[in-house]
C-alpha positions in Angstrom: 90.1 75.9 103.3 92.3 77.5 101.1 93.7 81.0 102.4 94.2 79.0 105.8 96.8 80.3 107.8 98.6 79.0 110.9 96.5 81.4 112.7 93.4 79.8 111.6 94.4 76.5 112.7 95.0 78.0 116.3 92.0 79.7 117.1 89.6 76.1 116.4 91.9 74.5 118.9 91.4 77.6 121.0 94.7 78.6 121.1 95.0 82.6 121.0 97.8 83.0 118.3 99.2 86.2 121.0 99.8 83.6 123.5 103.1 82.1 121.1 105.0 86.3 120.8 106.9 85.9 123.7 108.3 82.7 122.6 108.1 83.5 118.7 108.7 87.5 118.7 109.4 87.0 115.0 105.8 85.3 113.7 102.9 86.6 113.2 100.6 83.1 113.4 98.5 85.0 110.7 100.4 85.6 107.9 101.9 82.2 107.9 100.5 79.9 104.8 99.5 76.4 105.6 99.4 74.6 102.7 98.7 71.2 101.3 102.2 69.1 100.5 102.4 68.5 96.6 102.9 65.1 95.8 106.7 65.8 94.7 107.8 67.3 98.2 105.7 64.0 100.2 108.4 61.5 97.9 111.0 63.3 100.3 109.9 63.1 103.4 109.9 59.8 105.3 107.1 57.9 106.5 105.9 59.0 109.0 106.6 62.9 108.7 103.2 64.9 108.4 104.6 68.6 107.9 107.3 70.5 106.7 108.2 74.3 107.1 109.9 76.4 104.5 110.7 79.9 105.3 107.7 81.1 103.2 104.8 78.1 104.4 104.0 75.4 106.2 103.4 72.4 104.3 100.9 69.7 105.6 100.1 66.0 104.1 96.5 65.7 103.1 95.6 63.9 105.8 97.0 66.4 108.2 95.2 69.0 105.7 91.4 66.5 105.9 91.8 66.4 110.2 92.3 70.5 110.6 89.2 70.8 107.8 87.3 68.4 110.1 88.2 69.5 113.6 88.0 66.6 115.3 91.5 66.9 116.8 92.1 70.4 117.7 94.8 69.7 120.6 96.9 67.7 118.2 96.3 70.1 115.3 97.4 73.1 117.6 100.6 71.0 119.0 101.3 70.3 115.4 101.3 74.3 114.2 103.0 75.2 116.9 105.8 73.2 116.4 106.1 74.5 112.8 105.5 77.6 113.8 108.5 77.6 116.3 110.5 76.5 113.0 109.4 79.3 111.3 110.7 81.4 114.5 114.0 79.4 113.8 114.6 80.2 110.4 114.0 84.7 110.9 116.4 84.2 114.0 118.7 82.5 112.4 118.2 82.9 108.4 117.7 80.3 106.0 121.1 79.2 105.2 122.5 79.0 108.9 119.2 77.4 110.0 119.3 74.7 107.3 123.3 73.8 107.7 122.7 74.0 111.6 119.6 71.4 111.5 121.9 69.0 109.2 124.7 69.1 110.7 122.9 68.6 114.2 121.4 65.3 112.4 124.7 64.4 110.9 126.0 64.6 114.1 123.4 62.3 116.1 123.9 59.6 113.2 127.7 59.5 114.1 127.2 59.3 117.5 125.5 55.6 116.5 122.0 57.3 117.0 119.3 55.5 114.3 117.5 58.0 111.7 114.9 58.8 114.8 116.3 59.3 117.7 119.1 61.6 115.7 116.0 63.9 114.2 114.4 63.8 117.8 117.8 65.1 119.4 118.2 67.7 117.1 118.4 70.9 119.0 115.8 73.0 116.7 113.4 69.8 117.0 113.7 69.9 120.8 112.9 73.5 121.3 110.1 72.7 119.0 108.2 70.2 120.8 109.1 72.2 124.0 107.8 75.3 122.3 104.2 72.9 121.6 104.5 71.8 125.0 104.9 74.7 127.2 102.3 76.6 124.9 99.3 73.6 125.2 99.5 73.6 129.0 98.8 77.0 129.8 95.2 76.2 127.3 
């Protein structure tokens, strides 16, 4: 699958990458990268995180990478790029710099409110508009 794009991922879940422009005016599905995770990036993340996006890709773990090659779960790969894709959105709205020190500090934040590592990264306003973005997206499939 290499040359697979966010795009590609989609359109086997049936998911017409059009259907994200008024939510994401800013990406174009198909000249997003997915990529596999290097090892060195994976020692970052914690367990159970399965993708990451930088302003120029998104990064999957292999397994996430084995599961889109395979197809068997196009709903949950579809959710999945959507949700990285809205990060993507996130990062040309906002830049790079503002984005990242806007996503930490909303962590930070949560953690001194007493919130544990998860529920801190779950109410972190980007995250939210993320899943909501996957959500409101997979019902009109």
């Amino acid at each position: 699958m290499p040359g697979t794009t966010a795009a590609d991922v989609l359109l086997r879940a049936g998911v017409a990458p059009a259907r994200l422009s008024a939510i994401m005016p800013r990406v174009a599905p198909g000249r997003v990268p997915v990529r596999i995770a290097p090892g060195w990036m994976r020692l970052l993340w914690a367990r159970s995180i399965k993708a990451m996006t930088l302003p120029w890709a998104i990064y999957v773990d292999p397994a996430v990478w084995e599961r889109f090659a395979s197809g068997r779960e196009p709903e949950r790969d579809a959710k999945l790029m959507i949700h990285e894709l809205m990060h993507v959105e996130q990062v040309r709205r906002m830049g790079p710099a503002h984005h990242s020190a806007r996503y930490l500090t909303d962590y930070l934040r949560g953690r001194a409110c007493g919130l544990g590592h998860w529920e801190a990264y779950r109410a972190i306003p980007a995250e939210r508009e993320a899943r909501a973005a996957s959500r409101l997206v997979m019902e009109q499939v």
